[in-house]
C-alpha positions as a Markdown table, in Angstrom:
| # | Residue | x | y | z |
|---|---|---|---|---|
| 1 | Unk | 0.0 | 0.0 | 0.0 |
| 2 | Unk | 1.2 | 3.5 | -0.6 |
| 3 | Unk | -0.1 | 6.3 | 1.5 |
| 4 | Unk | 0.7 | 10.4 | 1.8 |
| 5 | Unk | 0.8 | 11.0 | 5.2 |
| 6 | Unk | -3.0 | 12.8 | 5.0 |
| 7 | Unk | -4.5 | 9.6 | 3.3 |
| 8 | Unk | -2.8 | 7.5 | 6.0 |
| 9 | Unk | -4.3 | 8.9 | 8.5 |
| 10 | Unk | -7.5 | 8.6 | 7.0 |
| 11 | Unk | -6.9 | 5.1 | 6.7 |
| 12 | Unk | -5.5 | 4.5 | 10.4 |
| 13 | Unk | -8.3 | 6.2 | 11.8 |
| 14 | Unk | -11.1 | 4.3 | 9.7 |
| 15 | Unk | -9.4 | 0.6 | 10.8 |
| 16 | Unk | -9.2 | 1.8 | 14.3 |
| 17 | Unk | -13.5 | 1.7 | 14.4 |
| 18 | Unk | -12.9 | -2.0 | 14.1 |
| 19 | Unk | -9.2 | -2.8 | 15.1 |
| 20 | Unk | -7.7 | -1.7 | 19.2 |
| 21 | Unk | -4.5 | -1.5 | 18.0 |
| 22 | Unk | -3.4 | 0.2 | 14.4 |
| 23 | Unk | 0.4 | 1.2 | 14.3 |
| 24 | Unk | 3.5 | 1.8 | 12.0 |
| 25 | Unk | 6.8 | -0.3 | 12.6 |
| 26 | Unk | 10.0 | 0.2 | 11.2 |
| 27 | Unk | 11.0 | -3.2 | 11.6 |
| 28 | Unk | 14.9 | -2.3 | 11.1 |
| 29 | Unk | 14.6 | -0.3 | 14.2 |
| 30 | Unk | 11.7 | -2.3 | 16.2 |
| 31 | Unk | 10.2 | 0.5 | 16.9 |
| 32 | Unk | 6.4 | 1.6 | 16.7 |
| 33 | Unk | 4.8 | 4.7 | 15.8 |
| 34 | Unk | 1.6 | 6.3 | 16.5 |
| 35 | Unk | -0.2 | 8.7 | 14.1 |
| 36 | Unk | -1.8 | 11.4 | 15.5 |
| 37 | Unk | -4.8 | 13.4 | 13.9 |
| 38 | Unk | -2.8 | 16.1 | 12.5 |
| 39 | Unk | -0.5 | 13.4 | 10.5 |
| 40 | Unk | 2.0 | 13.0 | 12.7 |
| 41 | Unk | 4.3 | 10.5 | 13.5 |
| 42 | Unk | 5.1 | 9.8 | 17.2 |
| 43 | Unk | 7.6 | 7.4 | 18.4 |
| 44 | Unk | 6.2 | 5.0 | 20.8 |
| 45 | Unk | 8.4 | 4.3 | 24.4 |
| 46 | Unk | 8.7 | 1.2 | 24.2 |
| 47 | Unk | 10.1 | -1.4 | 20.6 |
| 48 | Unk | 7.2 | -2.9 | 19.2 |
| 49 | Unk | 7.4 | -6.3 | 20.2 |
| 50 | Unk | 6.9 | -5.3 | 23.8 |
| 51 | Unk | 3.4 | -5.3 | 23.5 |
| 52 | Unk | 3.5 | -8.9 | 23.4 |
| 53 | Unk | 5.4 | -8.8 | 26.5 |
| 54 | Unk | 8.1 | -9.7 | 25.0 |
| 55 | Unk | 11.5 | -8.6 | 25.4 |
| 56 | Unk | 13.2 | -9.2 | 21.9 |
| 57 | Unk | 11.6 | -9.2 | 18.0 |
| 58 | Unk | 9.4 | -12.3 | 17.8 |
| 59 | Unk | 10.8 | -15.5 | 16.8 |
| 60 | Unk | 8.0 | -15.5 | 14.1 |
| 61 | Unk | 8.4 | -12.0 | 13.5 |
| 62 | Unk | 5.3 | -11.3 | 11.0 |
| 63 | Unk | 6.5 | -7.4 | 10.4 |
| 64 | Unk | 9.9 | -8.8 | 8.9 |
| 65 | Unk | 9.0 | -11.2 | 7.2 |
| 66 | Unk | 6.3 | -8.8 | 5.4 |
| 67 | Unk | 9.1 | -6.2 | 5.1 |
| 68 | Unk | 11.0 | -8.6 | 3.0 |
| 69 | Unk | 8.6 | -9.5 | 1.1 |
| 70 | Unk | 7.0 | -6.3 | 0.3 |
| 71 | Unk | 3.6 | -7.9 | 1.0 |
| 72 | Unk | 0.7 | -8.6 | 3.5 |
| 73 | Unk | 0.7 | -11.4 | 6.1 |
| 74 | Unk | -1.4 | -12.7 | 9.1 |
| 75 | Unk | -0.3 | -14.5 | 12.0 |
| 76 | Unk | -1.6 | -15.8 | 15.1 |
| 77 | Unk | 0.1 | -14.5 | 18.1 |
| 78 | Unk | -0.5 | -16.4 | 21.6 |
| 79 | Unk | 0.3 | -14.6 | 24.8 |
| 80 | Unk | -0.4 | -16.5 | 28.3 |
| 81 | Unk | -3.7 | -17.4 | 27.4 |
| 82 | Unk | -4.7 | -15.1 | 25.1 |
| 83 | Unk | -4.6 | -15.5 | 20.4 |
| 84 | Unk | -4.6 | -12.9 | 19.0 |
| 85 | Unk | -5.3 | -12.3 | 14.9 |
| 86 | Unk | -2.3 | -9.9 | 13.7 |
| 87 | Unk | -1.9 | -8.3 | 10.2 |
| 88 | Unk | 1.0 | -6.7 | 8.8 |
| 89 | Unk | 1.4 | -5.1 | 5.7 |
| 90 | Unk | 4.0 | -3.7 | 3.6 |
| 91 | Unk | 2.9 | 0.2 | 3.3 |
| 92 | Unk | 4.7 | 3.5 | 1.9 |
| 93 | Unk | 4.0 | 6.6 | 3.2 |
| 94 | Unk | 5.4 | 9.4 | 1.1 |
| 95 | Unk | 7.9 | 7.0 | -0.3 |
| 96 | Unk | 9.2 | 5.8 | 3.0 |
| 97 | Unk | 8.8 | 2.4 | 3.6 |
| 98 | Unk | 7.2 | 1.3 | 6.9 |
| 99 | Unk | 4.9 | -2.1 | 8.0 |
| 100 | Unk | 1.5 | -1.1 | 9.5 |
| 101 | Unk | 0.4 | -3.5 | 11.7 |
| 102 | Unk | -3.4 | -3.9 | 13.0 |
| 103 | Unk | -5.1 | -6.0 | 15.3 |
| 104 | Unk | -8.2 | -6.8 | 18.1 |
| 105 | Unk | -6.6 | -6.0 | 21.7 |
């Protein structure tokens, strides 16, 4: 997918009526970014694989692998007792390549 920053916004904020979590990675840095209404893009605190409570990039790392392949790809992700349904896709915003990641919480 290739997005401006306006139209990815739009786009975040219409999967986020379905999805709890909707986020950018850049998967070279494992780090997670939230866009805000006005476009921006804000660095989360923590790397994104901490909100599996993890505390290094997933063994099946979905992000990467999507990355890679410059394509879309669904895992399941079990934590304690919990599966959750994850999507990643490859996505460009203004020409800068990033993985946007969205999933049920």
């Amino acid at each position: 997918m290739r997005f401006t920053k306006a139209a990815v916004v739009e786009f975040v904020n219409a999967q986020k009526k379905v999805f709890d979590i909707v986020r950018l990675v850049d998967v070279s840095l494992t780090k997670e970014y939230e866009i805000t209404e006005s476009g921006e893009f804000v660095p989360g605190e923590y790397r994104c694989y901490a909100v599996w409570n993890k505390t290094r990039r997933c063994d099946n790392c979905i992000s990467a692998k999507a990355f890679a392949l410059k394509s879309q790809l669904t895992k399941f992700e079990f934590v304690n007792n919990d599966v959750y349904f994850v999507m990643a896709s490859y996505t460009e915003v203004d020409g800068t390549p990033y993985i946007l990641e969205w999933f049920p919480n």
